[in-house]
N, C-alpha and C positions, 0 to 999 in steps of 0.2 A: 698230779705228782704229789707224792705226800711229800711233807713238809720236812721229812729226816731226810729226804733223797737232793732238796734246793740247792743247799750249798754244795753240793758237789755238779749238781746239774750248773749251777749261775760259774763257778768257776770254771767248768768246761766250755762255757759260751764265751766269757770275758777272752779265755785262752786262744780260742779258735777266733774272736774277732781281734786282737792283738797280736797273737803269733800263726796266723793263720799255714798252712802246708799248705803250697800251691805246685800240683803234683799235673806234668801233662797227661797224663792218662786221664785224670778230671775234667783238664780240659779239654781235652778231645772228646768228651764224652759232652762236656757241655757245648760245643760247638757245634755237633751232631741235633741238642735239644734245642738250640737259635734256630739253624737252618729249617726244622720241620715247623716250627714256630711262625715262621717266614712263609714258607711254604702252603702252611693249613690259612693264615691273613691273606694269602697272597689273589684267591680266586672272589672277592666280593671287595677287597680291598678300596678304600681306606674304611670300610662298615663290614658286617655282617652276614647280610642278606641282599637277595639282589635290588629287593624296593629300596633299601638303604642306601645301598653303593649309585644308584641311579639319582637320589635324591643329593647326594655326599658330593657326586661332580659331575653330575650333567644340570641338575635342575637349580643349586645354588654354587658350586665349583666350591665347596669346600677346602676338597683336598689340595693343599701347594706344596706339598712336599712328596715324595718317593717311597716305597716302602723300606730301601735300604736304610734309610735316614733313620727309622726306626728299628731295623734288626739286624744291619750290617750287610754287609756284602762277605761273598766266601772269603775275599781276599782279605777283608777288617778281622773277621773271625781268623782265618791261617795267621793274620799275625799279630795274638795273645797266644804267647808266651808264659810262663814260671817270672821269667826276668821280668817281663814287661807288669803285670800282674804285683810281682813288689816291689817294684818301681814306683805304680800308682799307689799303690798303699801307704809306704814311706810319704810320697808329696801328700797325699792327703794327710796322715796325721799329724806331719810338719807344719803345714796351714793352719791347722786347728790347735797347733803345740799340745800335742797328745805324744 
């Protein structure tokens, strides 16, 4: 990025992490990108490959957790929301007095 374009690009980022648009149409879109996400981990899971997955929790039981733990269940993803969304927003930059 040349360096006349920064400050306009750093003040569109500051904007977008402070006043962020939390638009459902985004988030449906990004809920669609969780679930395949979920999906594509979901057949070797909690690894890769099948040597892995075999070593991961048969041969040392690695895994103690679920894969939802990690990418949510449809029901976690159906409920984010806009509200809920800056809701978390607000409490976090509150914590952090931002």
């Amino acid at each position: 990025m040349p360096a006349r374009s920064f400050r306009t690009a750093f003040d569109g980022l500051i904007a977008h992490i402070f006043h962020p648009i939390h638009d459902a149409g985004d988030i449906a879109t990004e809920r669609g990108v969780v679930r395949s996400e979920r999906e594509l981990s979901t057949a070797y899971y909690p690894s890769t490959n099948a040597l892995m997955q075999f070593l991961k929790t048969r041969w040392i039981a690695a895994s103690q957790f679920p894969i939802e733990q990690t990418f949510g269940s449809d029901a976690d993803l159906a409920s984010i929301t806009p509200g809920v969304l800056r809701a978390f927003q607000e409490a976090a930059y509150l914590q952090r007095g931002l």
